[in-house]
C-alpha positions as CSV (number, residue, x, y, z in Angstrom):
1,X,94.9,108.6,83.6
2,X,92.8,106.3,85.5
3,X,91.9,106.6,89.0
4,X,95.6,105.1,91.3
5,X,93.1,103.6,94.1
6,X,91.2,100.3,93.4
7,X,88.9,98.2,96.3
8,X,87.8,96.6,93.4
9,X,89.7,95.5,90.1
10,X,88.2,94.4,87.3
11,X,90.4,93.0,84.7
12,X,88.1,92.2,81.2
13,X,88.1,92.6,77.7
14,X,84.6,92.0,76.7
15,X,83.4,95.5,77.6
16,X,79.7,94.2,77.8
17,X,80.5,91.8,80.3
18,X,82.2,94.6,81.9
19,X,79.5,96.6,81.8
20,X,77.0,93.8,83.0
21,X,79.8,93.7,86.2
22,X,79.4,97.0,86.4
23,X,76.2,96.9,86.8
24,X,75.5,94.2,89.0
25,X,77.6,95.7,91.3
26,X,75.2,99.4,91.4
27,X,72.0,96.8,91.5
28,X,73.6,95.1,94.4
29,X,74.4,98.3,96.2
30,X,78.0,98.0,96.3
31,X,79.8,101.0,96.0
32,X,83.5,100.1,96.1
33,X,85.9,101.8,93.9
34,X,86.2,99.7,91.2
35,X,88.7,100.3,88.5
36,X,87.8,98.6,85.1
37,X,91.2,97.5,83.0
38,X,91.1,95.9,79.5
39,X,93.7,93.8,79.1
40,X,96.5,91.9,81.2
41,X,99.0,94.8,80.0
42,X,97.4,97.1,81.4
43,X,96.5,95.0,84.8
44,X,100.5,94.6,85.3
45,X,101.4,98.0,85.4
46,X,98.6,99.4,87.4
47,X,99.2,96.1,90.0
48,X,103.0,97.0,89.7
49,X,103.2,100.8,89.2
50,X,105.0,101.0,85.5
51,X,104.0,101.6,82.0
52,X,101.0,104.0,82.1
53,X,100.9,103.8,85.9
54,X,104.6,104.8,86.6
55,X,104.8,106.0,90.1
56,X,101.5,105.0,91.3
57,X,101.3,104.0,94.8
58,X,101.8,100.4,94.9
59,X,100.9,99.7,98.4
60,X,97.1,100.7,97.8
61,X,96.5,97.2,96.7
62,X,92.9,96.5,95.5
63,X,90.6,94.1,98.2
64,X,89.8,91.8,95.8
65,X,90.6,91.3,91.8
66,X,87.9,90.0,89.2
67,X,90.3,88.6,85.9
68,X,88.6,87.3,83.2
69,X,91.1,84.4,81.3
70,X,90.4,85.0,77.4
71,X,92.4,88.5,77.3
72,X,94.4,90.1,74.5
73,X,98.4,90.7,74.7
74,X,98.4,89.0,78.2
75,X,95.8,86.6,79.3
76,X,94.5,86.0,82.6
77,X,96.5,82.7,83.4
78,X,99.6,84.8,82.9
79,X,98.1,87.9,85.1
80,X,97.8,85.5,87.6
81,X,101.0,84.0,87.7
82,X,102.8,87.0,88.1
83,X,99.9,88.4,90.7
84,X,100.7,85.1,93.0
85,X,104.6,85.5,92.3
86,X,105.1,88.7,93.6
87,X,105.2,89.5,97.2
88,X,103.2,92.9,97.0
89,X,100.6,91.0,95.4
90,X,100.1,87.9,96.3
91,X,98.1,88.0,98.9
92,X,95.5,89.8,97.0
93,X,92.5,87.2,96.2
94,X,91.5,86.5,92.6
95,X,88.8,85.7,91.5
96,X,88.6,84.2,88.0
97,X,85.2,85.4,86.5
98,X,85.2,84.0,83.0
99,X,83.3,82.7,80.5
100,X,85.5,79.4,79.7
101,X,84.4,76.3,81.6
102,X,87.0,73.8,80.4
103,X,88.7,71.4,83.3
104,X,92.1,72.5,81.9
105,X,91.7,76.3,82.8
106,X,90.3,75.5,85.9
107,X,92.9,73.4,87.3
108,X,94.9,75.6,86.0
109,X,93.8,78.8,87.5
110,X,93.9,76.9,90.8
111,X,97.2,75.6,90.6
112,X,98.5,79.2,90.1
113,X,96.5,80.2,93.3
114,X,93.7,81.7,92.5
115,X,91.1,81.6,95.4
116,X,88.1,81.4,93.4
117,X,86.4,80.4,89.8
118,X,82.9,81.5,88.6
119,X,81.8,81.0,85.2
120,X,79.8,83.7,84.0
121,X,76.1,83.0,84.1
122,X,74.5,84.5,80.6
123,X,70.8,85.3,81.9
124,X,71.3,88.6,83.5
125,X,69.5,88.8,87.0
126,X,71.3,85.7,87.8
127,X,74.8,87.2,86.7
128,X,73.8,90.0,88.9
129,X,73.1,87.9,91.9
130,X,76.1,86.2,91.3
131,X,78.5,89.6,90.9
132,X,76.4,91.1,94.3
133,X,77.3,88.0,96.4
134,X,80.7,87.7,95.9
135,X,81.2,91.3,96.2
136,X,79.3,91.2,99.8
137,X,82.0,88.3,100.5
138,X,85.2,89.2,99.0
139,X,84.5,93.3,100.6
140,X,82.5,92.7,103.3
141,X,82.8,89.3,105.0
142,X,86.7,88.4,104.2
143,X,89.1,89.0,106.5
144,X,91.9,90.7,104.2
145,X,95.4,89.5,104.9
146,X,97.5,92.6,106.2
């Protein structure tokens, strides 16, 4: 069973890019909790507290969520609708880190309400840089609706 308490949720398949988020975030010196989960399945029922994570505290909600779109059983687009539909969650902000830069998935992520979109740089130090910023914003400079 994974950790119940998240500041940080990383929702991603690819477990290289997971691990290059991973890392990124120790290079940048941020030292949330972050909680790494592999598909959109498994992101519903930590977020929600069934499945696997039956009975987990649902009202630790994580500071900020990291979803990449091009998942297995449920894709990011879906996560995201039922993340914004809910009214334990939706107030969490998402942050779409993908790899897909295609108009149609943008508009769409934004149309569901997510509150950003960063396609994945490839060249490492850069992808760090980008990971470490958004981390000092989304943990350390937003002011978290309570």
């Amino acid at each position: 069973m994974v950790n119940n308490t998240a500041e940080i949720l990383l929702i991603e398949d690819n477990m290289n890019d997971a691990e290059l988020t991973i890392r990124a975030f120790r290079k940048g010196n941020i030292k949330n909790t972050l909680i790494h989960l592999k598909n959109g399945v498994e992101a519903l029922e930590f977020l929600f507290g069934t499945g696997q994570f039956e009975g987990r505290d649902i009202s630790k909600k994580p500071k900020v969520i990291l979803l990449d779109l091009k998942m297995p059983k449920v894709d990011g687009l879906e996560v995201l609708t039922q993340i914004k539909a809910n009214e334990l969650t939706k107030a969490i902000p998402v942050v779409v880190l993908t790899s897909s830069n295609e108009h149609p998935d943008i508009k769409r992520a934004y149309s569901l309400g997510a509150n950003s979109y960063i396609v994945k740089p490839v060249e490492f130090d850069e992808f760090s840089k980008v990971v470490t910023d958004l981390g000092f914003y989304w943990l350390l400079k937003n002011q978290a609706q309570v």
